[in-house]
C-alpha positions, 0 to 999 in steps of 0.5 A, a space after each residue: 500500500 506505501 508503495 502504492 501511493 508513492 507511485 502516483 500517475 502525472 496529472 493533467 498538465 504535468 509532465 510525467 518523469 522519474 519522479 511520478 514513480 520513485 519505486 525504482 529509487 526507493 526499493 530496497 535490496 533484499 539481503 541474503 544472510 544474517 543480520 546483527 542487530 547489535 553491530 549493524 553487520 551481515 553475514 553471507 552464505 559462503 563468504 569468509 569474514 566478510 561484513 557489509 555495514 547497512 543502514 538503520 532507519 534508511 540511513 546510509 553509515 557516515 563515511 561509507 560509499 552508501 553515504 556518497 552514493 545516497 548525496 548524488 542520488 539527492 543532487 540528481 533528484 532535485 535537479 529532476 525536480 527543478 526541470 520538471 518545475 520547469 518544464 510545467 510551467 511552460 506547459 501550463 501556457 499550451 493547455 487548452 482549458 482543464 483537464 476533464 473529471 472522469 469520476 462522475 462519468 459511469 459509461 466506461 467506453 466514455 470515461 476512457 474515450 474522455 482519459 485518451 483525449 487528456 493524456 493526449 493534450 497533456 502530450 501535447 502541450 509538453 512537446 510544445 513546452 519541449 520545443 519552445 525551451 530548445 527552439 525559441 531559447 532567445 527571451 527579448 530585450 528590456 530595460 530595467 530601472 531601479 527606485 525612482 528612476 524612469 526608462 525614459 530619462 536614459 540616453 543612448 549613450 547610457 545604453 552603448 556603455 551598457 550593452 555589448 560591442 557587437 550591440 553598441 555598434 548598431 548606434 550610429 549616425 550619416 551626417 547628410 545635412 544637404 541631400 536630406 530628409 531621408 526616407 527609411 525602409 528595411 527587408 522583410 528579414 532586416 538584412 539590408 537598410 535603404 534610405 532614399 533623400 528628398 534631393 535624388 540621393 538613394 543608397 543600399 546598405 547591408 545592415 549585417 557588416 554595414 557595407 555600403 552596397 550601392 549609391 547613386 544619385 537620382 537628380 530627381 526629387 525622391 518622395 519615398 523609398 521601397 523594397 520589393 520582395 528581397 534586397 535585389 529590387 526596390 522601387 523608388 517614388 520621384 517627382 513625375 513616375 515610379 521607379 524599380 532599379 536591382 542592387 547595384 543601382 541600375 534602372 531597370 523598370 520605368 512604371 509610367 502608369 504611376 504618376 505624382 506618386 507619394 507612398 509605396 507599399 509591397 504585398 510580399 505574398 501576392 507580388 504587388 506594389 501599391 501605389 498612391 499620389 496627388 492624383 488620389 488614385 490607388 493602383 496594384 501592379 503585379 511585378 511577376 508579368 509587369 501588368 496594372 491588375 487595378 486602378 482605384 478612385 479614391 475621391 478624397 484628394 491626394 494622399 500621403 499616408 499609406 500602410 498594409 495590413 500584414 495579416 490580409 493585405 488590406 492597404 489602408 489609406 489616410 486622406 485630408 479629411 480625418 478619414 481612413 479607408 480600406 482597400 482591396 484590389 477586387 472591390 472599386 470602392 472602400 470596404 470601410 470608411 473610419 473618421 479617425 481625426 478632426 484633421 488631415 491624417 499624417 501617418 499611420 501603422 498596423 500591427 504585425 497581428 492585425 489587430 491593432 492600429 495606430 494614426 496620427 493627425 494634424 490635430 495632435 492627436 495619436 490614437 491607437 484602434 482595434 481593427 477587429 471592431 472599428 473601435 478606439 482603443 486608446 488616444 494620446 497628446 502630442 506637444 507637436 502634430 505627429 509626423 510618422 507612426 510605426 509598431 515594432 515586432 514587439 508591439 511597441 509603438 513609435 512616435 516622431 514629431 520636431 526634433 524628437 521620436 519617442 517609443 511607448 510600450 504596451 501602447 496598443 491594448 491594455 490600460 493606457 501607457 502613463 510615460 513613454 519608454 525611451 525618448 530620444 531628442 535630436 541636439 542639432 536641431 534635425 527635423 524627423 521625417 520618416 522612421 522604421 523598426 528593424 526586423 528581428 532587431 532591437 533597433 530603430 532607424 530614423 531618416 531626418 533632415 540632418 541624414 540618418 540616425 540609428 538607435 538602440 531600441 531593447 526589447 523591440 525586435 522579435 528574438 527568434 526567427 524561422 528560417 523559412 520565412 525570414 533568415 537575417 543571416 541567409 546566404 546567396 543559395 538560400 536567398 535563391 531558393 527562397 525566391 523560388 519558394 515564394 514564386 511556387 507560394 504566390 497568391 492571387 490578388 482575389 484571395 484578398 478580403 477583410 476576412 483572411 480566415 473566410 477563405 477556406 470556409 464556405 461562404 454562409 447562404 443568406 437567410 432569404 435564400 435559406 428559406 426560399 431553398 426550404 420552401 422548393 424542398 417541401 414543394 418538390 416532396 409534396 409533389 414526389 408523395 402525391 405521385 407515388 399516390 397516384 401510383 399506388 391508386 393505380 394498381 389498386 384499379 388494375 387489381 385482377 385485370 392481370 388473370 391468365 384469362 386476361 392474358 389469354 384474350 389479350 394475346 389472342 386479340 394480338 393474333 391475325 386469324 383469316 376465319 376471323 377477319 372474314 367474319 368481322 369483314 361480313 358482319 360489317 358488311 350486313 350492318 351497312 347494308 342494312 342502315 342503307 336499306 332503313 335510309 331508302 325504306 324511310 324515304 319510300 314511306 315518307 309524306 313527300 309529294 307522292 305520299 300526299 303530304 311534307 316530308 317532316 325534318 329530322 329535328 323538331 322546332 323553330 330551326 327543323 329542317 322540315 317544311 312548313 305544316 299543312 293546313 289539313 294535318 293533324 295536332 299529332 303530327 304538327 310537331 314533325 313540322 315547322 
C-alpha cells in the first residue's frame, strides 16, 4: 500500500518523469544472510569474514560509499525536480482549458474515450513546452530601472556603455545635412537598410557588416523609398513616375502608369506594389508579368499616408479629411470608411497581428484602434502634430514629431501607457521625417533632415526567427531558393478580403435564400408523395385485370386469324347494308309529294329542317313540322 501511493500517475498538465514513480529509487535490496542487530553487520552464505555495514532507519553509515552514493542520488533528484518545475510551467501556457473529471462519468467506453483525449493534450502541450525551451531559447530585450528612476530619462549613450560591442555598434549616425530628409525602409528579414533623400540621393546598405552596397544619385526629387520582395529590387517614388532599379543601382523598370506618386507599399505574398499620389488614385501592379491588375478612385484628394495590413493585405489609406479607408484590389470602392481625426491624417501603422492600429493627425492627436471592431482603443497628446507612426515586432509603438521620436510600450491594448519608454531628442536641431523598426532587431532607424540616425531600441525586435520565412543571416543559395519558394507560394490578388480566415470556409447562404431553398424542398416532396399516390391508386384499379384469362384474350386479340377477319369483314358488311336499306325504306314511306303530304325534318322546332305544316294535318303530327 506505501508503495502504492508513492507511485502516483502525472496529472493533467504535468509532465510525467522519474519522479511520478520513485519505486525504482526507493526499493530496497533484499539481503541474503544474517543480520546483527547489535553491530549493524551481515553475514553471507559462503563468504569468509566478510561484513557489509547497512543502514538503520534508511540511513546510509557516515563515511561509507552508501553515504556518497545516497548525496548524488539527492543532487540528481532535485535537479529532476527543478526541470520538471520547469518544464510545467511552460506547459501550463499550451493547455487548452482543464483537464476533464472522469469520476462522475459511469459509461466506461466514455470515461476512457474522455482519459485518451487528456493524456493526449497533456502530450501535447509538453512537446510544445519541449520545443519552445530548445527552439525559441532567445527571451527579448528590456530595460530595467531601479527606485525612482524612469526608462525614459536614459540616453543612448547610457545604453552603448551598457550593452555589448557587437550591440553598441548598431548606434550610429550619416551626417547628410544637404541631400536630406531621408526616407527609411528595411527587408522583410532586416538584412539590408535603404534610405532614399528628398534631393535624388538613394543608397543600399547591408545592415549585417554595414557595407555600403550601392549609391547613386537620382537628380530627381525622391518622395519615398521601397523594397520589393528581397534586397535585389526596390522601387523608388520621384517627382513625375515610379521607379524599380536591382542592387547595384541600375534602372531597370520605368512604371509610367504611376504618376505624382507619394507612398509605396509591397504585398510580399501576392507580388504587388501599391501605389498612391496627388492624383488620389490607388493602383496594384503585379511585378511577376509587369501588368496594372487595378486602378482605384479614391475621391478624397491626394494622399500621403499609406500602410498594409500584414495579416490580409488590406492597404489602408489616410486622406485630408480625418478619414481612413480600406482597400482591396477586387472591390472599386472602400470596404470601410473610419473618421479617425478632426484633421488631415499624417501617418499611420498596423500591427504585425492585425489587430491593432495606430494614426496620427494634424490635430495632435495619436490614437491607437482595434481593427477587429472599428473601435478606439486608446488616444494620446502630442506637444507637436505627429509626423510618422510605426509598431515594432514587439508591439511597441513609435512616435516622431520636431526634433524628437519617442517609443511607448504596451501602447496598443491594455490600460493606457502613463510615460513613454525611451525618448530620444535630436541636439542639432534635425527635423524627423520618416522612421522604421528593424526586423528581428532591437533597433530603430530614423531618416531626418540632418541624414540618418540609428538607435538602440531593447526589447523591440522579435528574438527568434524561422528560417523559412525570414533568415537575417541567409546566404546567396538560400536567398535563391527562397525566391523560388515564394514564386511556387504566390497568391492571387482575389484571395484578398477583410476576412483572411473566410477563405477556406464556405461562404454562409443568406437567410432569404435559406428559406426560399426550404420552401422548393417541401414543394418538390409534396409533389414526389402525391405521385407515388397516384401510383399506388393505380394498381389498386388494375387489381385482377392481370388473370391468365386476361392474358389469354389479350394475346389472342394480338393474333391475325383469316376465319376471323372474314367474319368481322361480313358482319360489317350486313350492318351497312342494312342502315342503307332503313335510309331508302324511310324515304319510300315518307309524306313527300307522292305520299300526299311534307316530308317532316329530322329535328323538331323553330330551326327543323322540315317544311312548313299543312293546313289539313293533324295536332299529332304538327310537331314533325315547322
Amino acid at each position: 500500500p506505501e508503495r502504492r501511493r508513492r507511485g502516483t500517475r502525472a496529472t493533467a498538465g504535468m509532465v510525467a518523469t522519474a519522479l511520478d514513480d520513485p519505486r525504482g529509487l526507493n526499493r530496497k535490496k533484499k539481503v541474503k544472510g544474517k543480520v546483527n542487530l547489535v553491530s549493524g553487520k551481515v553475514s553471507k552464505k559462503g563468504s569468509k569474514g566478510g561484513a557489509a555495514v547497512v543502514s538503520v532507519d534508511g540511513e546510509p553509515a557516515e563515511g561509507t560509499a552508501a553515504a556518497a552514493g545516497g548525496d548524488k542520488v539527492l543532487d540528481m533528484v532535485s535537479r529532476e525536480k527543478k526541470l520538471k518545475r520547469e518544464l510545467n510551467k511552460r506547459a501550463k501556457k499550451f493547455m487548452k482549458g482543464d483537464t476533464v473529471n472522469t469520476k462522475n462519468i459511469k459509461d466506461k467506453k466514455t470515461k476512457a474515450h474522455v482519459r485518451y483525449a487528456n493524456v493526449l493534450a497533456d502530450n501535447a502541450a509538453t512537446d510544445a513546452a519541449l520545443h519552445e525551451k530548445w527552439l525559441l531559447p532567445s527571451t527579448p530585450g528590456a530595460i530595467e530601472v531601479e527606485g525612482d528612476e524612469r526608462t525614459w530619462r536614459i540616453k543612448q549613450d547610457e545604453i552603448m556603455k551598457a550593452v555589448d560591442i557587437n550591440a553598441a555598434r548598431k548606434a550610429f549616425d550619416l551626417s547628410l545635412p544637404t541631400l536630406g530628409p531621408y526616407s527609411v525602409d528595411f527587408t522583410p528579414n532586416g538584412r539590408d537598410l535603404l534610405i532614399g533623400g528628398r534631393k535624388g540621393h538613394v543608397a543600399m546598405i547591408r545592415w549585417s557588416d554595414y557595407k555600403l552596397v550601392t549609391e547613386v544619385q537620382l537628380k530627381e526629387t525622391v518622395r519615398d523609398v521601397k523594397f520589393l520582395h528581397n534586397g535585389q529590387f526596390f522601387a523608388c517614388a520621384q517627382r513625375k513616375y515610379a521607379y524599380i532599379y536591382d542592387n547595384r543601382g541600375l534602372e531597370v523598370h520605368c512604371l509610367k502608369d504611376h504618376t505624382e506618386v507619394n507612398r509605396l507599399e509591397f504585398l510580399n505574398h501576392h507580388f504587388l506594389l501599391c501605389t498612391i499620389g496627388d492624383q488620389g488614385v490607388l493602383r496594384y501592379q503585379d511585378t511577376t508579368h509587369g501588368k496594372i491588375i487595378a486602378q482605384h478612385r479614391t475621391k478624397l484628394g491626394p494622399c500621403d499616408a499609406m500602410r498594409q495590413n500584414p495579416t490580409n493585405a488590406i492597404i489602408h489609406l489616410g486622406h485630408s479629411n480625418g478619414t481612413v479607408t480600406l482597400w482591396s484590389p477586387n472591390m472599386g470602392h472602400s470596404l470601410v470608411k473610419m473618421l479617425c481625426h478632426r484633421g488631415p491624417v499624417r501617418s499611420l501603422a498596423v500591427d504585425l497581428t492585425g489587430r491593432y492600429m495606430a494614426t496620427c493627425g494634424a490635430d495632435s492627436q495619436v490614437k491607437t484602434w482595434d481593427v477587429r471592431m472599428y473601435k478606439e482603443v486608446h488616444s494620446y497628446y502630442s506637444a507637436v502634430p505627429a509626423v510618422r507612426v510605426d509598431i515594432s515586432q514587439r508591439g511597441m509603438l513609435g512616435i516622431g514629431y520636431g526634433g524628437r521620436v519617442q517609443i511607448w510600450d504596451q501602447a496598443l491594448s491594455g490600460p493606457k501607457a502613463q510615460a513613454p519608454y525611451l525618448n530620444h531628442q535630436f541636439r542639432r536641431g534635425e527635423i524627423v521625417r520618416d522612421f522604421a523598426f528593424c526586423p528581428y532587431d532591437d533597433a530603430m532607424g530614423v531618416g531626418h533632415s540632418g541624414g540618418f540616425s540609428n538607435l538602440i531600441v531593447p526589447g523591440a525586435g522579435e528574438p527568434n526567427y524561422d528560417s523559412m520565412i525570414a533568415n537575417p543571416f541567409e546566404t546567396r543559395n538560400q536567398r535563391r531558393e527562397q525566391e523560388v519558394a515564394q514564386l511556387m507560394d504566390k497568391l492571387p490578388p482575389e484571395m484578398i478580403q477583410l476576412d483572411p480566415d473566410g477563405i477556406g470556409v464556405v461562404r454562409a447562404v443568406p437567410k432569404e435564400v435559406q428559406k426560399e431553398r426550404r420552401e422548393k424542398a417541401l414543394e418538390a416532396e409534396m409533389a414526389a408523395r402525391r405521385g407515388k399516390r397516384e401510383a399506388n391508386l393505380e394498381k389498386t384499379r388494375m387489381k385482377g385485370k392481370n388473370k391468365t384469362s386476361k392474358r389469354y384474350r389479350k394475346k389472342q386479340a394480338n393474333v391475325v386469324d383469316d376465319k376471323k377477319l372474314r367474319a368481322r369483314m361480313l358482319a360489317e358488311e350486313t350492318k351497312r347494308k342494312a342502315a342503307k336499306a332503313r335510309g331508302e325504306g324511310g324515304r319510300a314511306t315518307g309524306g313527300g309529294a307522292e305520299g300526299g303530304g311534307a316530308m317532316p325534318g329530322q329535328t323538331a322546332g323553330a330551326a327543323s329542317s322540315a317544311p312548313a305544316a299543312p293546313k289539313d294535318v293533324s295536332a299529332a303530327l304538327r310537331r314533325f313540322y315547322k
